[in-house]
C-alpha positions in Angstrom: 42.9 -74.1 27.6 40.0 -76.0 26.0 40.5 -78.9 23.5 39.4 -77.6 19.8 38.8 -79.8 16.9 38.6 -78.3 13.4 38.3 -79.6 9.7 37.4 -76.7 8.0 40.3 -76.3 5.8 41.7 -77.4 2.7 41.6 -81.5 2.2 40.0 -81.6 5.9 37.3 -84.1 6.9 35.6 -84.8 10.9 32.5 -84.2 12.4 33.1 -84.2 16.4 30.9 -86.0 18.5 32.5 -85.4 21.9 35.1 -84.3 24.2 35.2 -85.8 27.2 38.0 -84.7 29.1 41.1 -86.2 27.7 39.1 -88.8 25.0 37.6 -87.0 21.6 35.4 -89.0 19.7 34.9 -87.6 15.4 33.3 -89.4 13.2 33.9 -89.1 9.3 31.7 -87.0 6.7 30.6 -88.5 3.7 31.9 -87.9 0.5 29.9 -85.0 -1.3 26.5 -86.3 -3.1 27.7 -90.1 -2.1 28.1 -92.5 0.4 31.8 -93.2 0.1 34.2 -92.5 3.3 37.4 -93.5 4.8 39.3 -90.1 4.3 39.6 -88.3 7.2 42.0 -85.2 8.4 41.4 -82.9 11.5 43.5 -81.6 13.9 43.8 -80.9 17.5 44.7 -78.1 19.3 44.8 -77.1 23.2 46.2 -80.4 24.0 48.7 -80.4 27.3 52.1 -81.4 26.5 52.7 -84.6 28.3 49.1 -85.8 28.8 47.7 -88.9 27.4 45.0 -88.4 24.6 42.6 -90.9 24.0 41.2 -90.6 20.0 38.2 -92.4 18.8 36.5 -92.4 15.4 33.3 -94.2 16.2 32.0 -94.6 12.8 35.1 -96.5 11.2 33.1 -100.1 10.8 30.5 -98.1 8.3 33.0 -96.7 6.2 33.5 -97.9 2.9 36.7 -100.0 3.6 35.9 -101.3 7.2 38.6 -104.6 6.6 41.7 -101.6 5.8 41.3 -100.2 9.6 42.6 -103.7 11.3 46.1 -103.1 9.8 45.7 -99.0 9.5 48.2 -97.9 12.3 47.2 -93.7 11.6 49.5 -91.2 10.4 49.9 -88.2 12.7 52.1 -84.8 12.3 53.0 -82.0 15.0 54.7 -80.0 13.5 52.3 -80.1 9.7 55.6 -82.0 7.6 56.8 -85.2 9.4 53.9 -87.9 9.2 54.5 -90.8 11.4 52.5 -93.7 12.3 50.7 -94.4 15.8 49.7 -97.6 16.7 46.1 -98.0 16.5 43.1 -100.7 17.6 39.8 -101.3 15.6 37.0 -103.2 17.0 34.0 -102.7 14.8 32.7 -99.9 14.4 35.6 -97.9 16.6 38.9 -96.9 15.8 41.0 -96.0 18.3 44.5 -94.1 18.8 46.3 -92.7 21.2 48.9 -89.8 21.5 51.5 -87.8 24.0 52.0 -84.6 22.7 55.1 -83.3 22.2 53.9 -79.7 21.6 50.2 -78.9 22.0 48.7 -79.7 19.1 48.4 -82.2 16.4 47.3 -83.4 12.9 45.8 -86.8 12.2 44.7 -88.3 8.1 44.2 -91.0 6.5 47.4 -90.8 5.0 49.8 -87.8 4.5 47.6 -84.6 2.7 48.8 -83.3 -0.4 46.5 -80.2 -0.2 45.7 -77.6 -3.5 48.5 -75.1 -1.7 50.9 -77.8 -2.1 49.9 -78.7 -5.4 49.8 -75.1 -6.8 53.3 -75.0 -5.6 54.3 -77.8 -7.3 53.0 -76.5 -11.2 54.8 -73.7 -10.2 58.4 -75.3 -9.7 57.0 -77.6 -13.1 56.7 -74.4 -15.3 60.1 -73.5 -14.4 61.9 -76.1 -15.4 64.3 -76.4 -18.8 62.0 -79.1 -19.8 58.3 -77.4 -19.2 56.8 -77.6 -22.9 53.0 -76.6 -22.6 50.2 -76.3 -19.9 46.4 -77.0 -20.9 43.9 -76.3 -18.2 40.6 -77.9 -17.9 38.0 -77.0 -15.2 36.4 -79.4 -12.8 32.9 -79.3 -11.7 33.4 -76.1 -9.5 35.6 -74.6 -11.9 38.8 -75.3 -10.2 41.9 -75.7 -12.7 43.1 -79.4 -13.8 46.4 -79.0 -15.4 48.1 -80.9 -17.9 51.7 -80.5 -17.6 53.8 -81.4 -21.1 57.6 -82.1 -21.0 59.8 -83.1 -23.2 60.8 -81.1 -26.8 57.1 -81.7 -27.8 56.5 -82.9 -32.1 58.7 -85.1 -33.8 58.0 -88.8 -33.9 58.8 -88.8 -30.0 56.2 -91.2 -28.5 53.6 -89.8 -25.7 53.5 -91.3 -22.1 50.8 -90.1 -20.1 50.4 -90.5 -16.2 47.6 -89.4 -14.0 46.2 -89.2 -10.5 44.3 -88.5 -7.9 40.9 -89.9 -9.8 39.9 -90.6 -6.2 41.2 -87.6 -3.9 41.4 -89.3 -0.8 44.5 -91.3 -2.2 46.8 -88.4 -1.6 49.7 -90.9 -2.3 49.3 -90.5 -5.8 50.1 -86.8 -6.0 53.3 -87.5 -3.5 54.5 -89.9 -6.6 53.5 -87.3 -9.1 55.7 -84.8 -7.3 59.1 -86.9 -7.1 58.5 -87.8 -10.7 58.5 -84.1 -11.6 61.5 -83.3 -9.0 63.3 -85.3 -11.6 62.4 -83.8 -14.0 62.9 -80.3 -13.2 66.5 -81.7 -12.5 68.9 -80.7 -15.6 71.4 -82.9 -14.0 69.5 -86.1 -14.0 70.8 -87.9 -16.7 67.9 -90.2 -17.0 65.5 -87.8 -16.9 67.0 -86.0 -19.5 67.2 -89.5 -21.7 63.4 -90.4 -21.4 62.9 -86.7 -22.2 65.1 -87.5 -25.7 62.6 -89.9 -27.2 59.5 -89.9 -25.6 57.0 -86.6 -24.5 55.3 -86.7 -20.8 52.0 -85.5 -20.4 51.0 -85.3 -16.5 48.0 -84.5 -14.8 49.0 -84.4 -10.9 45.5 -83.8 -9.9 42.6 -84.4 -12.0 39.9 -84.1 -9.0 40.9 -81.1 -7.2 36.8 -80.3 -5.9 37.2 -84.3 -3.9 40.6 -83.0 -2.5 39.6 -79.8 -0.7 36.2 -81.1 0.3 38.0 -83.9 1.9 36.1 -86.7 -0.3 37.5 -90.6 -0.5 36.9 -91.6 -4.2 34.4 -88.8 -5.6 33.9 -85.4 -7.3 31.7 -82.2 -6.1 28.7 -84.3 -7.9 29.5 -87.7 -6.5 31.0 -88.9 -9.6 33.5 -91.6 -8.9 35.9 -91.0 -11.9 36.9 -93.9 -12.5 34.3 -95.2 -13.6 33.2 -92.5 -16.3 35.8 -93.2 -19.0 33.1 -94.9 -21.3 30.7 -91.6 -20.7 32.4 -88.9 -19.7 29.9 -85.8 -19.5 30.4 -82.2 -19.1 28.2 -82.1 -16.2 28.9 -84.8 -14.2 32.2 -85.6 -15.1 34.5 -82.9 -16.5 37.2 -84.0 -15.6 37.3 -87.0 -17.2 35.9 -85.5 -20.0 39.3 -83.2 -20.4 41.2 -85.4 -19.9 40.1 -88.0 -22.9 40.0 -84.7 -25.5 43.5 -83.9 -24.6 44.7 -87.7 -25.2 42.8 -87.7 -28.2 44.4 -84.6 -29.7 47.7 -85.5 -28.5 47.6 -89.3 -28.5 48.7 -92.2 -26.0 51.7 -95.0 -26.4 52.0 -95.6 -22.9 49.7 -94.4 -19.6 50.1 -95.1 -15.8 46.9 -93.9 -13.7 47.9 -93.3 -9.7 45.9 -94.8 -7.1 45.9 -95.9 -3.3 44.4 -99.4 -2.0 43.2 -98.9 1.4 43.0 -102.8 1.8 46.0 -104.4 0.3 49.9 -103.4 2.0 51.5 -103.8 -1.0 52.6 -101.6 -4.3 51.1 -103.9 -7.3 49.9 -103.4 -11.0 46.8 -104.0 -12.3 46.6 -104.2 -16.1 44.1 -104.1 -19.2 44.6 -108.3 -20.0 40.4 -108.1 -19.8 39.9 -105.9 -22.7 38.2 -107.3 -25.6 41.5 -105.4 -28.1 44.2 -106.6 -25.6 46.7 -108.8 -28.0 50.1 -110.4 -27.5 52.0 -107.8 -27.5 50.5 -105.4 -25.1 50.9 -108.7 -23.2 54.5 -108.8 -23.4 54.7 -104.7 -22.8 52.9 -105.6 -19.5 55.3 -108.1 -18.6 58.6 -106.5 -19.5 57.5 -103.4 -17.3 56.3 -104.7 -14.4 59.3 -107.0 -14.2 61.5 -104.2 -14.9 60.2 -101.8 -12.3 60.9 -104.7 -9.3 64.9 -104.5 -10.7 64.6 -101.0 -10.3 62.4 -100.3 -6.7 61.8 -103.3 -4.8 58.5 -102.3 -3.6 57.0 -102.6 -6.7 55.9 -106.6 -6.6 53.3 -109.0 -8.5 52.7 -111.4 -6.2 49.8 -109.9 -4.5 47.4 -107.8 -6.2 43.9 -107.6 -7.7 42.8 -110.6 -9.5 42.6 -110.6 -13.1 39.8 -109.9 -15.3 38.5 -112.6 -17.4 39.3 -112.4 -21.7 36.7 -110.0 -23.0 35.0 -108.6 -19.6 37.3 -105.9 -19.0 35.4 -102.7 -17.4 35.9 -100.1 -20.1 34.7 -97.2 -17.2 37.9 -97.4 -16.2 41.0 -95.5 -16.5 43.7 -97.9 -17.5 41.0 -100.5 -19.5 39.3 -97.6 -21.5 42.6 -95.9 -22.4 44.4 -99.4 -24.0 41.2 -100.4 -25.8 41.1 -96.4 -27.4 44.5 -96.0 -28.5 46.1 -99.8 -28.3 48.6 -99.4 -26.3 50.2 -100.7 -22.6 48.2 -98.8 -20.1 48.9 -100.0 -16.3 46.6 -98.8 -12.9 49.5 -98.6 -10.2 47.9 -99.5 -6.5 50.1 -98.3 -3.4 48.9 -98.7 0.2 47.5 -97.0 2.6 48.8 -99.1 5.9 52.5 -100.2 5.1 54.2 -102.0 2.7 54.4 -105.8 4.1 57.6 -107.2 1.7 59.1 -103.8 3.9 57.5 -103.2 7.1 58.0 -99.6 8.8 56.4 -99.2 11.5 57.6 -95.8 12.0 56.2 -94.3 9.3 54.1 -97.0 7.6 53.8 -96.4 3.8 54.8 -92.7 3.7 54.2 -89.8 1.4 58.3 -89.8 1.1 58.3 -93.7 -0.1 55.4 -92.5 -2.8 57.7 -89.7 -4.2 60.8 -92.7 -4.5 58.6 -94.7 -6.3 57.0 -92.1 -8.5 60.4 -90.8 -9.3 61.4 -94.7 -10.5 59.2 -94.5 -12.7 60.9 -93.3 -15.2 63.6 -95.8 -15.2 61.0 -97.9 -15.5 59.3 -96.5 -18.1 62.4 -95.8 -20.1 63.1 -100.0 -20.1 59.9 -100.6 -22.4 60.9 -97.8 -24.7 61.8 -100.5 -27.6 58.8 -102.1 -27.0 56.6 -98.8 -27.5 
């Protein structure tokens, strides 16, 4: 049976080169309309069980992350649910991995997919819980849907905490947090679920680029938009997305807002805030504080030490997310980085970072969340 290599599918992203008998060499597509790329996802089928497979992606030095690939040990799944780590070697430009087969054939990613089948399935099990308010839909540039998922009793004087991710598809991470957040609270029987629910309304948007994630893109849309930097001028036609996004937080309003995101250099889970912003004051300061204090107490991989450095007083970049969403509505607002390798504080070098430590943390969150609530 010959060796076959294919991409073409939902989230997928490789361009082979060459199979030469038991090495296969890919390289990775740019993102649509840009030059971003580090995703990747392909599988491999025809592979003899108990052979030695040699895997090479010769263009990994030109990516747009080259540094992340000397501590990247890639995730690989046989049986398309358990995503483990192989140990891999990088010497610029050439990544290189190698695998036994259990069974005779395999999937290799940047990290674990969370593909539009899994997210469909995932607004479905949202709609039916006891706690499923409202949906609005807005459409990205190819007209796929972007829900906005709204729990809680909805009016009142209850505040409104908004999260987002996936801004740049490739971080698949983020929608694995989204999800165990919203396991919890589809749960009646999670009592604190059910108490962040009592005073406070969430408003999530699990994916708000779903054209990057089936075309397999790193950090843009189908028109090469990097969202995150189009909060300052979101546009119908380059951005929609964005552009949805801000009309619904302006109708509904914002007290608190977490946007998801993946670093593909940095193995830790970190924070990075709005302290740039020309209307960031004192007590945004102390919201920032008391929550990412808080969150540490409550999952340990949450950490401050290492992180992005902070922006100067005043030169905040108000294309972003979290910085465009404090300065609009004064209030906390908090970009939350997890990693793409492993988590160094807690190494694993089984499973690296994994799409099942993402849910843990996302579903934290609202412990964590619920600990600033006197400060909202």
């Amino acid at each position: 049976m010959s060796i076959v290599i294919s991409s073409d599918f939902d989230s997928g992203n490789a361009e082979l080169v060459e199979i030469a008998g038991n090495r296969i060499d890919v390289n990775i597509r740019k993102d649509i309309r840009s030059d971003f790329f580090q995703w990747f996802h392909f599988r491999a089928e025809g592979l003899s069980v108990g052979e030695e497979y040699t895997f090479r992606i010769l263009n990994a030095g030109k990516s747009s992350y080259p540094e992340g690939w000397k501590i990247h040990n890639i995730p690989y799944s046989e049986d398309g649910k358990t995503w483990e780590r192989l140990p891999s070697s990088f010497e610029d430009p050439i990544l290189t991995f190698k695998l036994v087969p259990k069974i005779g054939a395999a999937s290799f990613a940047y990290f674990g997919p969370y593909d539009l089948t899994r997210h469909k399935e995932m607004i479905s099990r949202a709609q039916a819980s006891p706690y499923f308010v409202s949906i609005e839909v807005g459409k990205s540039c190819e007209s796929r849907n972007i829900e906005l998922l709204s729990f809680g009793s909805g009016g009142g004087e209850k505040k409104n905490l908004w999260i987002l991710a996936r801004q740049h598809p490739g971080e698949s991470m983020a929608e694995w947090f989204m999800e165990g957040l919203i396991e919890r609270l589809c749960d009646p029987e999670d009592e604190a679920a059910k108490g962040i629910l009592s005073w406070a309304d969430l408003h999530l948007i699990p994916n708000i680029n779903p054209d990057g994630t089936f075309h397999g893109n790193l950090r843009t849309n189908a028109k090469g938009a990097n969202l995150n930097r189009e909060w300052d001028k979101a546009s119908e036609e380059y951005s929609p997305e964005v552009l949805f996004a801000l009309k619904e937080m302006d109708r509904i309003g914002v007290d608190a807002c977490l946007d998801i995101h993946g670093d593909e250099d940095i193995p830790y889970v970190f924070g990075s805030g709005a302290e740039g912003n020309p209307g960031f004051t004192e007590r945004l300061q102390t919201i920032d504080d008391a929550f990412r204090q808080n969150w540490m107490k409550i999952n340990q991989t949450f950490q401050v030490e290492h992180g992005y450095d902070k922006d100067e007083p005043g030169k905040g970049d108000l294309s972003l997310c979290t910085n465009q969403v404090s300065e609009r509505f004064n209030c906390f607002s908090l970009t939350i980085e997890m990693p793409f390798t492993d988590d160094h504080n807690h190494p694993d070098p089984l499973n690296g970072w994994s799409p099942e430590k993402s849910k843990v943390l996302g579903a934290s969150s609202i412990e964590a969340l619920s600990s600033i609530k006197h400060l909202l």
